[in-house]
gemmi code that builds the backbone of each chain (N, CA, C; Angstrom):
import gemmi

chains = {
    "A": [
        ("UNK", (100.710, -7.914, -12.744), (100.424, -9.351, -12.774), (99.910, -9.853, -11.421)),
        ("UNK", (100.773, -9.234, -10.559), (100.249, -9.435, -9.408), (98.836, -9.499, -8.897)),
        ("UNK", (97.939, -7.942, -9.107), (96.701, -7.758, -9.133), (96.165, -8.793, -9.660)),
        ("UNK", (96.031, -9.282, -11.063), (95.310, -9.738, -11.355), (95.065, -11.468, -10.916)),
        ("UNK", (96.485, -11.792, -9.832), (96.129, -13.514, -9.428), (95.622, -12.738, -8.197)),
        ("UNK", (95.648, -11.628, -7.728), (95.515, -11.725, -6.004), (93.288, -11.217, -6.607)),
        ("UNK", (92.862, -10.966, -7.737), (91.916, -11.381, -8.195), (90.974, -12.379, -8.963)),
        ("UNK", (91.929, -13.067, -9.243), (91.632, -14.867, -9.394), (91.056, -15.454, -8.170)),
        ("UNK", (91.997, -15.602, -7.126), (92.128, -16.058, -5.791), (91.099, -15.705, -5.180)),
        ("UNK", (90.563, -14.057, -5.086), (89.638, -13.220, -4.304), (88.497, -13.627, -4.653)),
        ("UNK", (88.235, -13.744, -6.151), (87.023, -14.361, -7.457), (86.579, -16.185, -7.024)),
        ("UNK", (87.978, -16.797, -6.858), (87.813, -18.291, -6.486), (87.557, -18.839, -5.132)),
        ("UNK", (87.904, -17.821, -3.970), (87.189, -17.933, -2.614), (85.694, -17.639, -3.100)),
        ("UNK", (85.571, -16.229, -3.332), (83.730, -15.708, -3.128), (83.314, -17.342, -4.278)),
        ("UNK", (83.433, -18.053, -5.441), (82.784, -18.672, -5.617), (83.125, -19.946, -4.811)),
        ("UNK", (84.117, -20.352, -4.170), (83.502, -21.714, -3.755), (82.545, -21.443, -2.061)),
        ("UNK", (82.469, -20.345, -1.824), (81.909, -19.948, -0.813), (80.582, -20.038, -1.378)),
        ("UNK", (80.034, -19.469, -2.690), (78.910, -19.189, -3.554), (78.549, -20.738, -3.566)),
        ("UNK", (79.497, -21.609, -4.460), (79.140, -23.409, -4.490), (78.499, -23.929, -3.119)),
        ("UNK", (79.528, -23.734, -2.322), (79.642, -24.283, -0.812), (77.829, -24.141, -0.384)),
        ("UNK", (77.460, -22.967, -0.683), (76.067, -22.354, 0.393), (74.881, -23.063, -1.163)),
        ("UNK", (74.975, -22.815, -2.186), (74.306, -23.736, -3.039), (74.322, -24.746, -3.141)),
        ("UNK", (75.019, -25.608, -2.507), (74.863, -26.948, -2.349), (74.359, -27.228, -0.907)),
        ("UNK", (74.456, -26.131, 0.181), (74.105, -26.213, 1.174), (72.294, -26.165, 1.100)),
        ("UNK", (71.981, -25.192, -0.058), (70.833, -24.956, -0.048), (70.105, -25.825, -0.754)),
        ("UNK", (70.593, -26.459, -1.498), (70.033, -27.612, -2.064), (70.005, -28.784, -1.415)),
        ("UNK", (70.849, -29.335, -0.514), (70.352, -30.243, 0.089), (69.130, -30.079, 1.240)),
        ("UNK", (69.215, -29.093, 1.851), (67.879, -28.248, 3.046), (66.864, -28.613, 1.687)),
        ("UNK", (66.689, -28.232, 0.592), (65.642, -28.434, -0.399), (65.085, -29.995, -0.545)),
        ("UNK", (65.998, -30.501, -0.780), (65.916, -32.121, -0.976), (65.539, -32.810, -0.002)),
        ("UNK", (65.814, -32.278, 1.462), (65.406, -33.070, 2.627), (64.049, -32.769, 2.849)),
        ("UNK", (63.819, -31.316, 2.422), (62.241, -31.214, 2.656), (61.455, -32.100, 1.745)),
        ("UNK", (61.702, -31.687, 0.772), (60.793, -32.659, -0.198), (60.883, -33.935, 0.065)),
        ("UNK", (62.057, -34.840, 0.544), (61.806, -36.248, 0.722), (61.155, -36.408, 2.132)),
        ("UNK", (61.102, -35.180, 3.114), (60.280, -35.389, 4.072), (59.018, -35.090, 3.647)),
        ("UNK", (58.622, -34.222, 3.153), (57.279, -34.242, 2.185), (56.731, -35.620, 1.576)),
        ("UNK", (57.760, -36.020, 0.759), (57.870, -37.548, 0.049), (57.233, -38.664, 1.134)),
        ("UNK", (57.727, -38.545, 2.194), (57.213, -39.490, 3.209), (56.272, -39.505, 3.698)),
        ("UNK", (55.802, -38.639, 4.122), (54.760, -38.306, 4.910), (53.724, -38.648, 3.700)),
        ("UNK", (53.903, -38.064, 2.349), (53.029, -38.319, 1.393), (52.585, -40.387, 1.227)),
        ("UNK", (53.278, -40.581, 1.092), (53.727, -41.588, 0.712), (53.074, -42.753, 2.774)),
        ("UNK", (53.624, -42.144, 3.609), (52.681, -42.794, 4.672), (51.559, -42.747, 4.570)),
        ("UNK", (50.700, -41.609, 4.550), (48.710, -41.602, 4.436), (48.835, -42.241, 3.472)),
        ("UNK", (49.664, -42.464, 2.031), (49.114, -43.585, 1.666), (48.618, -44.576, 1.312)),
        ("UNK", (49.567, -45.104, 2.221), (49.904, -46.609, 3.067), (48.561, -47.035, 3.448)),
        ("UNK", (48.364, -45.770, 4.635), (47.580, -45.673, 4.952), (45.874, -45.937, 4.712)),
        ("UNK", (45.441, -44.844, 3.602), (44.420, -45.129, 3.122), (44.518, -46.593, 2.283)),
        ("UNK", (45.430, -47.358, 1.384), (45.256, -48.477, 1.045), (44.967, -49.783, 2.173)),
        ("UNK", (45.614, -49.605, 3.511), (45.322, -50.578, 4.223), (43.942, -50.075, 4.738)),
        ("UNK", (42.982, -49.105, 4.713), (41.856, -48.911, 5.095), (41.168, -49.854, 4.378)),
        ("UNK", (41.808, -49.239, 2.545), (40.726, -49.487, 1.851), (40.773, -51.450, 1.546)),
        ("UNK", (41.945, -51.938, 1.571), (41.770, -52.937, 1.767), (41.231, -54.054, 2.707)),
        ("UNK", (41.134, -53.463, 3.882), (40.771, -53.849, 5.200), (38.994, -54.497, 5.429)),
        ("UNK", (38.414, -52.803, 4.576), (36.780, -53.114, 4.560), (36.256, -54.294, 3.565)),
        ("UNK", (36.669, -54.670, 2.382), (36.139, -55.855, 1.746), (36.377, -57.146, 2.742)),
        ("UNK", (37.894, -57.456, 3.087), (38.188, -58.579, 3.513), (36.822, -58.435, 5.307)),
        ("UNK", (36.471, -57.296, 5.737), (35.427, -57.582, 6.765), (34.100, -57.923, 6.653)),
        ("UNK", (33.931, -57.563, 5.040), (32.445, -57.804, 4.208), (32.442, -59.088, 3.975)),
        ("UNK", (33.368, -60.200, 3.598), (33.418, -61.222, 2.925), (33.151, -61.585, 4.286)),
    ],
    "B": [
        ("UNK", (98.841, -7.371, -5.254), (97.638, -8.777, -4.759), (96.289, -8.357, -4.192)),
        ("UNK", (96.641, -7.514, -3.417), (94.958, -6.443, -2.488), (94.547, -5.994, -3.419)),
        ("UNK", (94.902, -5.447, -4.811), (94.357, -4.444, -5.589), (93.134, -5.491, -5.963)),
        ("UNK", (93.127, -6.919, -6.045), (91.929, -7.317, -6.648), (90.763, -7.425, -5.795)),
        ("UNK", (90.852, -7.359, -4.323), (89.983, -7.868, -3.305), (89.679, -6.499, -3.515)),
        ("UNK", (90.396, -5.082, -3.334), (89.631, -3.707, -3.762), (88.980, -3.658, -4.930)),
        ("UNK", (89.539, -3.984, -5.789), (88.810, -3.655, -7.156), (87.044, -4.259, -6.949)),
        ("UNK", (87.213, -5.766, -6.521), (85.922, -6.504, -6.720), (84.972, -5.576, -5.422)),
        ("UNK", (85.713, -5.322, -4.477), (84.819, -4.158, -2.839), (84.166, -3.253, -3.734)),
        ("UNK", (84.875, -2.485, -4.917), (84.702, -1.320, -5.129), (83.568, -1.201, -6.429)),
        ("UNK", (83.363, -2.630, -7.066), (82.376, -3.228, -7.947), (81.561, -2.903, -7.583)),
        ("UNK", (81.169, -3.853, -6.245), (80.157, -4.209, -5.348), (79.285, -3.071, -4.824)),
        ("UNK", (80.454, -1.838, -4.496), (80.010, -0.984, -3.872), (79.269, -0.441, -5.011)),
        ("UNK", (79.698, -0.238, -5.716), (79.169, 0.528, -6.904), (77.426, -0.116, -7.391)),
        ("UNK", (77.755, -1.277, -7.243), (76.167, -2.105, -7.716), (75.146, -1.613, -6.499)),
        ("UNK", (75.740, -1.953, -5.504), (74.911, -1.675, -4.103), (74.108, -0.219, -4.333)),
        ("UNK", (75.126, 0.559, -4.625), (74.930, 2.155, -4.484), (73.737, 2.572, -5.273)),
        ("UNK", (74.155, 1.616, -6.370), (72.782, 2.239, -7.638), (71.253, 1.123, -7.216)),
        ("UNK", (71.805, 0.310, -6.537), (70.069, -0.465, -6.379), (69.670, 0.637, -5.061)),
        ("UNK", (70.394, 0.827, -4.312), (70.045, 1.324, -3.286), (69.750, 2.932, -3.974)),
        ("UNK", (69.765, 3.813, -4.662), (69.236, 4.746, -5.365), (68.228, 4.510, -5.836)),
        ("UNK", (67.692, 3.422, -6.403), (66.599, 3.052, -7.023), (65.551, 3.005, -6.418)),
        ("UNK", (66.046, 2.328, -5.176), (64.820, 1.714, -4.626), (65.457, 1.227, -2.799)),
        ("UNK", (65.352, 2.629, -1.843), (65.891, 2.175, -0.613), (65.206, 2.182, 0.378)),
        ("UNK", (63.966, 0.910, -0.047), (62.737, 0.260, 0.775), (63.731, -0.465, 2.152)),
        ("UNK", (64.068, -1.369, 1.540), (64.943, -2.429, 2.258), (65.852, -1.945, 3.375)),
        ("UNK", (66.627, -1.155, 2.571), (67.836, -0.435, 3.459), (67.085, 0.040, 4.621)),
        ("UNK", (66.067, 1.719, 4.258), (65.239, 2.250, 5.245), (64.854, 1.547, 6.519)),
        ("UNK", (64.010, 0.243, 5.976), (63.814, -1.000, 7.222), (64.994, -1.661, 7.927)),
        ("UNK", (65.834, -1.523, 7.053), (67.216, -2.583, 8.205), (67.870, -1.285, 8.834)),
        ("UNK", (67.806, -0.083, 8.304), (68.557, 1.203, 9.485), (67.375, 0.975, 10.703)),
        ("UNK", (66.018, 1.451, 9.899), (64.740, 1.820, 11.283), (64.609, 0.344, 12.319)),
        ("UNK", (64.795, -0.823, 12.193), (64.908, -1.971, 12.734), (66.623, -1.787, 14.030)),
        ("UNK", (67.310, -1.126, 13.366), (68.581, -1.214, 14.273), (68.289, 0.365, 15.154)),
        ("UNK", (67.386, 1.183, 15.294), (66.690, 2.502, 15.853), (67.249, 3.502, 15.099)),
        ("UNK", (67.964, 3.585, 13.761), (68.272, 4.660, 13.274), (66.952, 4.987, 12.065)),
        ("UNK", (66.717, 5.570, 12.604), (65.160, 6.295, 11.220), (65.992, 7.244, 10.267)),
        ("UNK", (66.057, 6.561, 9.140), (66.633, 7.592, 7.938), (65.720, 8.076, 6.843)),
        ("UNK", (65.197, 8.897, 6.499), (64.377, 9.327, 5.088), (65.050, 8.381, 4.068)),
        ("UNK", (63.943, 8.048, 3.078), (64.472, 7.794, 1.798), (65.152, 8.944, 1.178)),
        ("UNK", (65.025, 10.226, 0.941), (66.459, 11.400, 0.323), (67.392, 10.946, 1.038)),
        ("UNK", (67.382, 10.583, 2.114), (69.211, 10.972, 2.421), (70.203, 9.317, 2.409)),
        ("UNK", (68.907, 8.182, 2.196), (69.769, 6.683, 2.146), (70.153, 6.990, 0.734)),
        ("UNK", (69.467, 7.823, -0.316), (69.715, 7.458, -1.704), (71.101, 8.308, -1.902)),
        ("UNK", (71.087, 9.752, -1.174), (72.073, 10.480, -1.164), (73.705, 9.593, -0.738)),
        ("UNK", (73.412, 8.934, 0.779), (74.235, 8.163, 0.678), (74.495, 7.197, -0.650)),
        ("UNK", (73.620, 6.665, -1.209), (74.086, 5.371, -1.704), (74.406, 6.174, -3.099)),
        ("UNK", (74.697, 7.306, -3.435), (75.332, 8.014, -4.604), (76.393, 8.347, -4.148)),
        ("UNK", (76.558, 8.713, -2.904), (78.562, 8.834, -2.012), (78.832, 7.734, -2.146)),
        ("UNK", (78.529, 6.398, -1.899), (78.882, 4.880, -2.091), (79.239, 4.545, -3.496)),
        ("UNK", (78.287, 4.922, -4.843), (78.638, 4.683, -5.773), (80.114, 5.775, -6.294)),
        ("UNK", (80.098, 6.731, -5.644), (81.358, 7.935, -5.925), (82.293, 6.592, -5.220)),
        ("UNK", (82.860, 6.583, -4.381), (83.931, 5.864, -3.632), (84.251, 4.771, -4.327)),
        ("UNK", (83.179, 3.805, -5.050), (83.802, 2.582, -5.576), (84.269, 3.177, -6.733)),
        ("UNK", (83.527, 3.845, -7.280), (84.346, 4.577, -8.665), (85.807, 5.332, -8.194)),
        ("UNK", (85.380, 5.936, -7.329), (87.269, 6.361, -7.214), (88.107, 5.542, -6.961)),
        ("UNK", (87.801, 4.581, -6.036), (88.689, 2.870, -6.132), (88.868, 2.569, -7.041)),
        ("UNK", (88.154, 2.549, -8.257), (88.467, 1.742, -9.526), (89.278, 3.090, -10.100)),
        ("UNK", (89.093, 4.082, -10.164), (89.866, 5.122, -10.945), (91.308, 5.717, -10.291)),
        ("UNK", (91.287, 5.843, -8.946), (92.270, 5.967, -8.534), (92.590, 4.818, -7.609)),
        ("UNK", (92.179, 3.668, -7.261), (93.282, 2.965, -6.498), (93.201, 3.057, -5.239)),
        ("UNK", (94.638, 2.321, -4.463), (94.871, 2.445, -3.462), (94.447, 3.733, -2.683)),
        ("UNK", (94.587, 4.777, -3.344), (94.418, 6.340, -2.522), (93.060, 6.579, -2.135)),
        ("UNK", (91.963, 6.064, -2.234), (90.812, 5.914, -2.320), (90.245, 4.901, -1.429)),
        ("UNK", (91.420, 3.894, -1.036), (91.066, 2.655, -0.621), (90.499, 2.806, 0.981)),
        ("UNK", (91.162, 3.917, 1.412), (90.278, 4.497, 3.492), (89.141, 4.110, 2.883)),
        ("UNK", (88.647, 5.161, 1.738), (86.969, 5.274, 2.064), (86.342, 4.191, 1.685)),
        ("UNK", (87.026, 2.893, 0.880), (86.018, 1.569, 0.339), (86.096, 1.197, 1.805)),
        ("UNK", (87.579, 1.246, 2.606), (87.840, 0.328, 3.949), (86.543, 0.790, 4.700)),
        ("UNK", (86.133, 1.916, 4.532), (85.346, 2.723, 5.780), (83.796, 2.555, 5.637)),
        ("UNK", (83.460, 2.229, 4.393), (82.355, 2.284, 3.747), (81.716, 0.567, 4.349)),
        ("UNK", (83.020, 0.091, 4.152), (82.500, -1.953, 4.604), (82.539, -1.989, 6.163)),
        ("UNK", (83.423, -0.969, 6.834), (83.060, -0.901, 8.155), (81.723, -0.906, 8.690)),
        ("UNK", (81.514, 0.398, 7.965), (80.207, 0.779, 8.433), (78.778, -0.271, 8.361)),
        ("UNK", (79.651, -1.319, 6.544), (78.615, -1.917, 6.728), (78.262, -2.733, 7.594)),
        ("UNK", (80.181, -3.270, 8.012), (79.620, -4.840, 9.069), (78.980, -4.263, 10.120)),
        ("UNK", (78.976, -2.984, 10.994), (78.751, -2.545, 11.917), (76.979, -2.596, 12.075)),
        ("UNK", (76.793, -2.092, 10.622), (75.043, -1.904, 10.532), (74.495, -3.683, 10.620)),
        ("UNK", (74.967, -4.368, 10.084), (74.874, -6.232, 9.988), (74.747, -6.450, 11.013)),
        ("UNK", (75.801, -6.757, 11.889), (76.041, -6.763, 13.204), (75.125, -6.069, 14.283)),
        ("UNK", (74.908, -4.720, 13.923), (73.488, -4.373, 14.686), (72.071, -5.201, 14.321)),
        ("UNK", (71.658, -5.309, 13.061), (70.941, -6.057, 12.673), (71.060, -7.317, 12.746)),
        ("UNK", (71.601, -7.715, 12.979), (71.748, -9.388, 13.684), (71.317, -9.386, 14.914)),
        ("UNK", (71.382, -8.727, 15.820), (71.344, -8.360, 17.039), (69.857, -8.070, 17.062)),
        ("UNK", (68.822, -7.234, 16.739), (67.831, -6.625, 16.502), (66.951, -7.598, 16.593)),
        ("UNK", (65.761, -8.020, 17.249), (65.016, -8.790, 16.900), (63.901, -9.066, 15.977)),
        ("UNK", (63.669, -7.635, 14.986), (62.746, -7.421, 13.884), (63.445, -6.840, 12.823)),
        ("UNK", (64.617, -7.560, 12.606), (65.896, -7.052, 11.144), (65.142, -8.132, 10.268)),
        ("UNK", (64.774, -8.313, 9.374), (64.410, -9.066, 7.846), (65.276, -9.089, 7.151)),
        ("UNK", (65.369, -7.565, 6.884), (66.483, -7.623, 5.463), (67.479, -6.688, 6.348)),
        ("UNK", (69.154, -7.415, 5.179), (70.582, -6.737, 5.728), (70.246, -4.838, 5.023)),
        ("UNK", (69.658, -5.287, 3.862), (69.794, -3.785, 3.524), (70.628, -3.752, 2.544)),
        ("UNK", (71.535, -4.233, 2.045), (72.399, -3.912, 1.597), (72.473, -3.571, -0.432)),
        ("UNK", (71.269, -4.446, -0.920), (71.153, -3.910, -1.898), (69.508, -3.376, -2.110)),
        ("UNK", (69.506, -2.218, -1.453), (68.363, -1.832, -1.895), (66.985, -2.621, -1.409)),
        ("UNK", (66.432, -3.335, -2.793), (65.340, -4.097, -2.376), (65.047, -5.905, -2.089)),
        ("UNK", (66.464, -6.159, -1.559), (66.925, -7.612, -1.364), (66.078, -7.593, -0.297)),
        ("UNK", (65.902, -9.345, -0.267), (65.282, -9.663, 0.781), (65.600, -10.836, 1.429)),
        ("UNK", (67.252, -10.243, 1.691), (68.173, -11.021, 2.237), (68.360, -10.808, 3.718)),
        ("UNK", (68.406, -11.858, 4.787), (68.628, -11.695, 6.277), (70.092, -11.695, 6.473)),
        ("UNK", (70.247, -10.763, 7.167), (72.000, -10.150, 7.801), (72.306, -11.745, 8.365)),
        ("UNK", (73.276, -11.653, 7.470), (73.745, -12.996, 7.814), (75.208, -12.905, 8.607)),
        ("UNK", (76.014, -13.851, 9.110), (77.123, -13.910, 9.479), (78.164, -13.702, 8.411)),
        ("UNK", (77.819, -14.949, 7.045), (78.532, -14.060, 5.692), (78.448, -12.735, 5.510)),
        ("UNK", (77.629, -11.979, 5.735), (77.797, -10.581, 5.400), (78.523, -9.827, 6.357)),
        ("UNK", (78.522, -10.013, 7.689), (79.504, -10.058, 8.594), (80.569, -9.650, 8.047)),
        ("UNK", (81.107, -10.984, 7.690), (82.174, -11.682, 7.455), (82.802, -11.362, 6.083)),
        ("UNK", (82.151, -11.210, 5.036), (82.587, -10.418, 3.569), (82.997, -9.234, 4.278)),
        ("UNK", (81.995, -8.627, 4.433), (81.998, -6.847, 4.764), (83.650, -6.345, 5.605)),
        ("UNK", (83.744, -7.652, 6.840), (84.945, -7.160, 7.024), (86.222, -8.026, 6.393)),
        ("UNK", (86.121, -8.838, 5.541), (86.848, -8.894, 4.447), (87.252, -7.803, 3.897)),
        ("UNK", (86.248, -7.665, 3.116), (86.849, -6.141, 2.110), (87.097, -5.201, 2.421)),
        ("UNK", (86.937, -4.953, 4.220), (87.443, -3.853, 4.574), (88.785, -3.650, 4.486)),
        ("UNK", (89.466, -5.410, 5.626), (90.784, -5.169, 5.436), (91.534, -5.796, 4.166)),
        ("UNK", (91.126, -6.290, 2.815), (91.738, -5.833, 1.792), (91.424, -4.719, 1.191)),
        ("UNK", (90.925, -3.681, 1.456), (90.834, -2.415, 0.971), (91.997, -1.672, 1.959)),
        ("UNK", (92.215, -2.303, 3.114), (93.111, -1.731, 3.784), (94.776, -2.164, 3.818)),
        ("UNK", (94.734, -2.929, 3.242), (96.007, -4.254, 2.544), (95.950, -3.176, 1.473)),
        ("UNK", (95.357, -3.097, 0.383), (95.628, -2.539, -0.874), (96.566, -1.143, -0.600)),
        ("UNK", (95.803, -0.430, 0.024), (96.229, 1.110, 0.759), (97.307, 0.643, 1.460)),
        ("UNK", (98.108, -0.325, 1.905), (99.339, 0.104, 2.562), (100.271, -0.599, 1.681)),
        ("UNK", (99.886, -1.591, 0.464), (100.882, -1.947, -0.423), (101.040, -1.002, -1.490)),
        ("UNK", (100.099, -0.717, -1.951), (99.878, 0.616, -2.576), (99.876, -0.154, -4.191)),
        ("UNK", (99.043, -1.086, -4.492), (98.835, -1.428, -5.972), (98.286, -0.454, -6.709)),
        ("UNK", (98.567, -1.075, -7.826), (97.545, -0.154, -9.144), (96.406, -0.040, -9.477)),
        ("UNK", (96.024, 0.771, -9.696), (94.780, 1.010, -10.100), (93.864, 0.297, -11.509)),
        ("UNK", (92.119, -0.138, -11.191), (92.016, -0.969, -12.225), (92.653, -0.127, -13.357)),
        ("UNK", (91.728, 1.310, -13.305), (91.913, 2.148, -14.496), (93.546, 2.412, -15.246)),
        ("UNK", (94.058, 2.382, -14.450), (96.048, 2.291, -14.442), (96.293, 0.762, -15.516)),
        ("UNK", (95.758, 0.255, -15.033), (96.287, -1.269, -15.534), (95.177, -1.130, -16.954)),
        ("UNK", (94.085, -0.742, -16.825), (93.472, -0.867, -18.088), (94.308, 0.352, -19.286)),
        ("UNK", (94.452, 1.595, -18.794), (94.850, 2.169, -19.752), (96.545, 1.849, -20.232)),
        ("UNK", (97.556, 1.915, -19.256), (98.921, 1.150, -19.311), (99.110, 0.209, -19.678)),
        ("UNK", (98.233, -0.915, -19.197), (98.484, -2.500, -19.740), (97.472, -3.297, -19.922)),
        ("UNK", (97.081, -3.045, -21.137), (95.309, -3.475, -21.388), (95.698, -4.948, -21.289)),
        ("UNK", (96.861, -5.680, -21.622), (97.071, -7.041, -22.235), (96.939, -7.871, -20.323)),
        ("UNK", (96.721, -6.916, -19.223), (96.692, -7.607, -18.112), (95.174, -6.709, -17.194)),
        ("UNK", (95.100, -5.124, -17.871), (94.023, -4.609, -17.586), (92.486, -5.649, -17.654)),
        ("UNK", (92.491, -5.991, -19.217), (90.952, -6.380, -19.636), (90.773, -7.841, -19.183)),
        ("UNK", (91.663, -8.975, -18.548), (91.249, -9.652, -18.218), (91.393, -9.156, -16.902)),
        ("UNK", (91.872, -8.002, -16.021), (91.763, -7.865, -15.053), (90.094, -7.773, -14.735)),
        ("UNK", (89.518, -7.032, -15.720), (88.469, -6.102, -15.135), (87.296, -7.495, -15.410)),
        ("UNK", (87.749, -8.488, -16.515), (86.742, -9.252, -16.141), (86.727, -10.243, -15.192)),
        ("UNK", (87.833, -10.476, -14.928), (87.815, -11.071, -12.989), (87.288, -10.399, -12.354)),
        ("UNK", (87.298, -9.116, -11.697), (86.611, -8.453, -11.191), (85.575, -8.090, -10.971)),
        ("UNK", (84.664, -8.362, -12.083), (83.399, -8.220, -12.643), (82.719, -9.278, -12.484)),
        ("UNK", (83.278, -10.523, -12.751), (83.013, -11.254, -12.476), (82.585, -11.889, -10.943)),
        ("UNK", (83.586, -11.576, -10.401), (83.958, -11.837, -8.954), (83.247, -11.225, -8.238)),
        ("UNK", (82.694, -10.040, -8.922), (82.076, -9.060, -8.141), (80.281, -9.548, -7.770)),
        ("UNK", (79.704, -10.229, -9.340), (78.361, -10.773, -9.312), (78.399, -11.991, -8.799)),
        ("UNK", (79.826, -12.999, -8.189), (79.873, -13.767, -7.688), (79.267, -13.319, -5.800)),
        ("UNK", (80.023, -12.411, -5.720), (80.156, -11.676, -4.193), (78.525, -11.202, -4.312)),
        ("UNK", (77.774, -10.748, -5.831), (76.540, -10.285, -4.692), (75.565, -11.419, -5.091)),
        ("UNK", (75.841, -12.505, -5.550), (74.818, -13.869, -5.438), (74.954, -14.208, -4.011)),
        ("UNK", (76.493, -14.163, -3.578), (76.560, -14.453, -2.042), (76.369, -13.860, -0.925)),
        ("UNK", (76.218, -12.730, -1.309), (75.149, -11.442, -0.521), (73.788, -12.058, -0.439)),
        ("UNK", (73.511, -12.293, -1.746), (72.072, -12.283, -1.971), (71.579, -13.276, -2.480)),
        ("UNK", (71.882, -14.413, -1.839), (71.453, -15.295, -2.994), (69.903, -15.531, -3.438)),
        ("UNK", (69.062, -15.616, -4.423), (68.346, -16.367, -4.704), (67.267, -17.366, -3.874)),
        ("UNK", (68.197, -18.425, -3.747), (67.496, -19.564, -3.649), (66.854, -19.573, -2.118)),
        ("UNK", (67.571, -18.926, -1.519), (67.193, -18.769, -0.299), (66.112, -17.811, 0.264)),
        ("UNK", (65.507, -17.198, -0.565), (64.702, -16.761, -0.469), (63.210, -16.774, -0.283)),
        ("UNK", (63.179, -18.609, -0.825), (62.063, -19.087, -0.941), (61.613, -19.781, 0.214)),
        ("UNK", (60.159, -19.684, 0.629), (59.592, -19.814, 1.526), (59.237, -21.419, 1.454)),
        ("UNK", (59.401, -22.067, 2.443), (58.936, -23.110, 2.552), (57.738, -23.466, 1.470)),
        ("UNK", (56.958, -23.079, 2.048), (55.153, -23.179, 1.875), (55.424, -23.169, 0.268)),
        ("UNK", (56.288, -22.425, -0.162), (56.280, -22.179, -2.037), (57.065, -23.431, -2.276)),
        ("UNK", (57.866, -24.242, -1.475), (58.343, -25.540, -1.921), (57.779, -26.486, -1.966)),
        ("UNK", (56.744, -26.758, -1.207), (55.557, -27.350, -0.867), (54.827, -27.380, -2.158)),
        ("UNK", (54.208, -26.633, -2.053), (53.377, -26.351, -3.975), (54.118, -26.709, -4.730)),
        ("UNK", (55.314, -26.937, -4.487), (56.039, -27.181, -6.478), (55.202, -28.440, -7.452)),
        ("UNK", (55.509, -28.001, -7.905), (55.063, -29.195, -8.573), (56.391, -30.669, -8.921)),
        ("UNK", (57.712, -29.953, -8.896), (58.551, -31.273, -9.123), (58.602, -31.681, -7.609)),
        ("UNK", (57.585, -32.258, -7.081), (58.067, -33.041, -5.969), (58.541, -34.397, -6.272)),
        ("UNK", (57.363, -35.135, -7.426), (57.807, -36.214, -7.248), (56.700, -37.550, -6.879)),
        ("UNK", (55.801, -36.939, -5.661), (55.387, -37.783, -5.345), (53.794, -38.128, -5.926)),
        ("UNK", (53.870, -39.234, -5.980), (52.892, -39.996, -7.018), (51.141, -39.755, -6.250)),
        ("UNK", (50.175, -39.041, -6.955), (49.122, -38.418, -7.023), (48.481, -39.389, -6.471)),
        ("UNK", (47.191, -39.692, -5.658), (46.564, -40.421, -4.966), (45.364, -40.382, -4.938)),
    ],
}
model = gemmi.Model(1)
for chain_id, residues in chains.items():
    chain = gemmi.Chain(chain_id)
    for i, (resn, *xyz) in enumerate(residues, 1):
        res = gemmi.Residue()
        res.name, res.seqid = resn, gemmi.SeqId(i, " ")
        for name, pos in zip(("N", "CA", "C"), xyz):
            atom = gemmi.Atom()
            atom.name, atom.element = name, gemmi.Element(name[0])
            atom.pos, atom.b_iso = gemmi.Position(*pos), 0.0
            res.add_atom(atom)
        chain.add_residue(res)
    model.add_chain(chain)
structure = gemmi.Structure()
structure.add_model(model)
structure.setup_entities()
């Protein structure tokens, strides 16, 4: 009986160690992409205030 | 209580042994990276003594348990060199992973050394003992073990980590709205 909790225990460390680094790796994932997200999302900003910029200098 | 931290060492070893027979690209590079140049015959030769040892752990037990202890030595030792190394990629450890020697592997490796070495001085039973004597604590033994064991090599090896930036970049679920 013994064996088999001192392999529960052994089984329930390696997975929250397994959880622990998959959630570790998923957030490193998520930060890239919302830094991706941004940067996307600045040019644009960007190109709309260009493109808005040239009519209002035509008028 | 050690018999399960051996049993799941002696899984592991056993999985290791046969990828690393298959295919010991990986390994070859993480020995020749730490200055040991090994042929592919003699890593595969090893990694068929590796698969013998976890099988005798699981068949005989504690009595068996030096050589799982000696086998994870060796590995943290090779990790540990390869950490050190400044052109280590891969730990090596299963074959054709293309996993970097991490501090977890470190750190497992000498785990299971000293519960392989805990097991050997308490002197538990063997999986095979408990499966044939007491299947009613054997068969969920062996699927903890088994379990525990593909838990231990996701955390060897995981997956996700494998992926290169630049391939996250391309995904397509980013998200962000087309322009």
């Amino acid at each position: 009986m013994t064996e088999l909790v001192g392999a529960c225990v052994a089984s329930t460390v390696l997975l929250t160690i397994a959880v622990v680094d998959a959630l570790r790796s998923h957030g490193r994932a998520l930060s890239q992409l919302h830094d991706l997200e941004l940067q996307e999302n600045g040019e644009g900003l960007d190109d709309q205030e260009t493109t808005y910029a040239e009519p209002s200098e035509g008028a | 209580m050690w018999a399960g931290v051996l049993a799941i060492g002696a899984v592991l070893l056993v999985a290791a042994g046969c990828s690393k027979v298959t295919d010991p690209t990986s390994t070859r590079e993480a020995l020749a990276s730490i200055g040991v140049p090994v042929p592919g015959a003699a890593i595969r030769a090893g990694a068929a003594l590796e698969v013998l040892v976890g099988l005798a752990a699981l068949v005989a037990g504690p009595p068996a348990a030096a050589l799982v202890a000696g086998s994870y030595g060796a590995f943290a030792v090779v990790v540990w060199l390869a950490r050190r190394a400044p052109d280590a990629a891969d730990c090596g450890c299963f074959g054709r992973s293309g996993s970097p020697p991490s501090v977890r592997h470190l750190l497992l490796d000498i785990a299971f050394a000293v519960g392989a070495v805990l097991a050997a001085a308490t002197g538990s039973a063997s999986t095979w003992h408990l499966l044939i004597n007491h299947p009613a604590y054997g068969v969920p033994f062996l699927f903890v073990i088994v379990t525990g064991a593909w838990i231990g090599y996701l955390v060897l090896d995981p997956p996700a980590t494998s992926t290169p930036a630049r391939e996250v970049d391309q995904a397509d679920t980013i998200g962000v709205e087309p322009r």
